[in-house]
C-alpha positions as CSV (number, residue, x, y, z in Angstrom):
1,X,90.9,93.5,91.1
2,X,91.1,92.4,94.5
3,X,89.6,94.1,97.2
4,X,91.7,95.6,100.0
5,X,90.4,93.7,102.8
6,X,90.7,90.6,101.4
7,X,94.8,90.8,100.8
8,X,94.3,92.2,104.6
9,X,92.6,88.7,105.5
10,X,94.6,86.9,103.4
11,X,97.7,88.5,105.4
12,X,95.8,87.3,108.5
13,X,95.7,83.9,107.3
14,X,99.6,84.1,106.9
15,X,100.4,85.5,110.1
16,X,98.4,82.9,112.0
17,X,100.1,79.9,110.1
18,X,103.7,81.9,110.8
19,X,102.8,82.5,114.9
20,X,101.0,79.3,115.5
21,X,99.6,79.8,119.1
22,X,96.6,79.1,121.4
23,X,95.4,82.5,119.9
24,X,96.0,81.5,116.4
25,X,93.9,78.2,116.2
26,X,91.1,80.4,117.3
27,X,91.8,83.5,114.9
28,X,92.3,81.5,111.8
29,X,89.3,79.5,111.7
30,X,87.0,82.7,111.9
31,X,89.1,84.7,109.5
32,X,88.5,81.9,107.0
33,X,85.0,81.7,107.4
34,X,84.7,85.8,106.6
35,X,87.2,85.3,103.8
36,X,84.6,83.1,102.5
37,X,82.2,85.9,103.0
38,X,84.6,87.9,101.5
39,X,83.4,90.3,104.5
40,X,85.5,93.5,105.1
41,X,88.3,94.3,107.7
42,X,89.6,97.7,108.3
43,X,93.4,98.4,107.6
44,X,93.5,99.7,111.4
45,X,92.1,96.1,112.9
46,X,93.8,94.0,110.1
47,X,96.9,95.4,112.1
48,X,95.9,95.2,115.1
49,X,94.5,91.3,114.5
50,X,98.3,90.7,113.1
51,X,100.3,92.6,116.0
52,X,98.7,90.5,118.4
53,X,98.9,87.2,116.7
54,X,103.0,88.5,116.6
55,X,102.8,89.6,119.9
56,X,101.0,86.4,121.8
57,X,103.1,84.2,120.1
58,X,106.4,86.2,121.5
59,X,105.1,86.3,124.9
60,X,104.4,90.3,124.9
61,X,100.6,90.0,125.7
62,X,97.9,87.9,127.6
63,X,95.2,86.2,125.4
64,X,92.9,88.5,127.6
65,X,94.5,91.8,126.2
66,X,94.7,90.4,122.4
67,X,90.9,90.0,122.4
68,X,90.0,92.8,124.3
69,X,91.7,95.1,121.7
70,X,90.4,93.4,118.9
71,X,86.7,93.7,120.8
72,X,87.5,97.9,120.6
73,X,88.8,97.8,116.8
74,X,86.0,95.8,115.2
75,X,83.2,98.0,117.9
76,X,84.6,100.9,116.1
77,X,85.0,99.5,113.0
78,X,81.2,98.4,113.4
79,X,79.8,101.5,114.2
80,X,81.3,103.2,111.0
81,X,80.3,100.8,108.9
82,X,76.6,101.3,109.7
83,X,77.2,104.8,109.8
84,X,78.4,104.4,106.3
85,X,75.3,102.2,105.5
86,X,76.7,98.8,105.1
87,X,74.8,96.7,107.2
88,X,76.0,93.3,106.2
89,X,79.5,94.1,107.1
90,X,78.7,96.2,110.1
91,X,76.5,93.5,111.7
92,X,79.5,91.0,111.1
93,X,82.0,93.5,112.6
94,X,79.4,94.2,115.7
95,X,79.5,90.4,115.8
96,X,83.1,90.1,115.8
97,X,82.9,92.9,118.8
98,X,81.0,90.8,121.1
99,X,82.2,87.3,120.3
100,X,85.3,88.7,121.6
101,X,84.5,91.0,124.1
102,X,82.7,87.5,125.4
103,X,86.0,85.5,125.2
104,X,87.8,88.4,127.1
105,X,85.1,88.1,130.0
106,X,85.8,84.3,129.9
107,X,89.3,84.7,130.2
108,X,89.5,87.0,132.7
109,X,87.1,85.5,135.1
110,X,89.0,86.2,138.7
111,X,91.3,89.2,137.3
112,X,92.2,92.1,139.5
113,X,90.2,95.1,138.3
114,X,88.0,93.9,135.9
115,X,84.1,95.2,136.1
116,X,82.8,92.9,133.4
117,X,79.8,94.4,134.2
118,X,81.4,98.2,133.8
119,X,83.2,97.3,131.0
120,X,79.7,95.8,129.0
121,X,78.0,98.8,130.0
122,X,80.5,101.1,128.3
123,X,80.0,98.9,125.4
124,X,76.1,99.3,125.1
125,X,76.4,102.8,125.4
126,X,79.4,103.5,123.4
127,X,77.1,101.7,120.4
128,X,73.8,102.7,121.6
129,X,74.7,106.9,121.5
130,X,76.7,106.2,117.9
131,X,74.1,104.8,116.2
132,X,71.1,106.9,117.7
C-alpha cells in the first residue's frame, strides 16, 4: 500500500513538470529528494505546494508570496508533527519552514512593508510557545 503523502509528492512532481517555471525548477528538486526520504507532506500543504506552482506559472502570484505560504503550511505542519511525536518528519518540515521563509526574505529584499525582522520574530515565537 502506498502511503498518502507519497501519491501527494508524487502529484507534486507532476504539477511541476506540467507548470514549468522559475518556481518549479526550485520545487521539484527538493520534493525529489524527500520523495527519496519518503518524508511526509500534509494533504493541506501538498495543495497549497500545487496551487502555487498553478498559480506562478499563470501569473496570479509573486515568487515572494508562493514561498511565504509554503514557509506558514510546513511551520504548522512542523509543529504538529512533533506534537504528534514524529521527529524525523517534523524536523524536515521545520526545515522546509525556514529554507523558505529564507528565500522569501531573499526575494523581498527592498519590498514595501516587509519587517523581516517582525516577521522572523513571529516565527520564533509562533514555534517556541507550541512546542513548550
Amino acid at each position: 500500500m502506498i502511503k498518502t503523502s507519497s501519491l501527494l509528492r508524487q502529484i507534486i512532481q507532476q504539477a511541476c513538470q506540467q507548470y514549468t517555471s522559475t518556481y518549479s525548477e526550485l520545487v521539484e528538486p527538493v520534493n525529489n529528494l524527500l520523495i527519496a526520504l519518503d518524508a511526509d507532506i500534509s494533504e493541506k500543504t501538498a495543495s497549497s505546494v500545487i496551487a502555487n506552482l498553478q498559480n506562478y506559472f499563470n501569473g496570479q502570484c509573486s515568487i515572494q508570496a508562493c514561498h511565504l505560504e509554503e514557509s506558514n503550511h510546513f511551520l504548522e505542519d512542523g509543529i504538529r508533527t512533533l506534537k504528534n511525536g514524529d521527529t524525523a518528519n517534523g524536523a524536515v518540515q521545520l526545515f522546509g519552514a525556514g529554507l523558505n521563509f529564507a528565500s522569501y526574505l531573499m526575494k523581498s529584499d527592498g519590498l514595501k512593508n516587509t519587517d523581516p525582522y517582525l516577521e522572523l520574530n513571529e516565527r520564533f515565537i509562533k514555534l517556541f510557545q507550541e512546542l513548550q
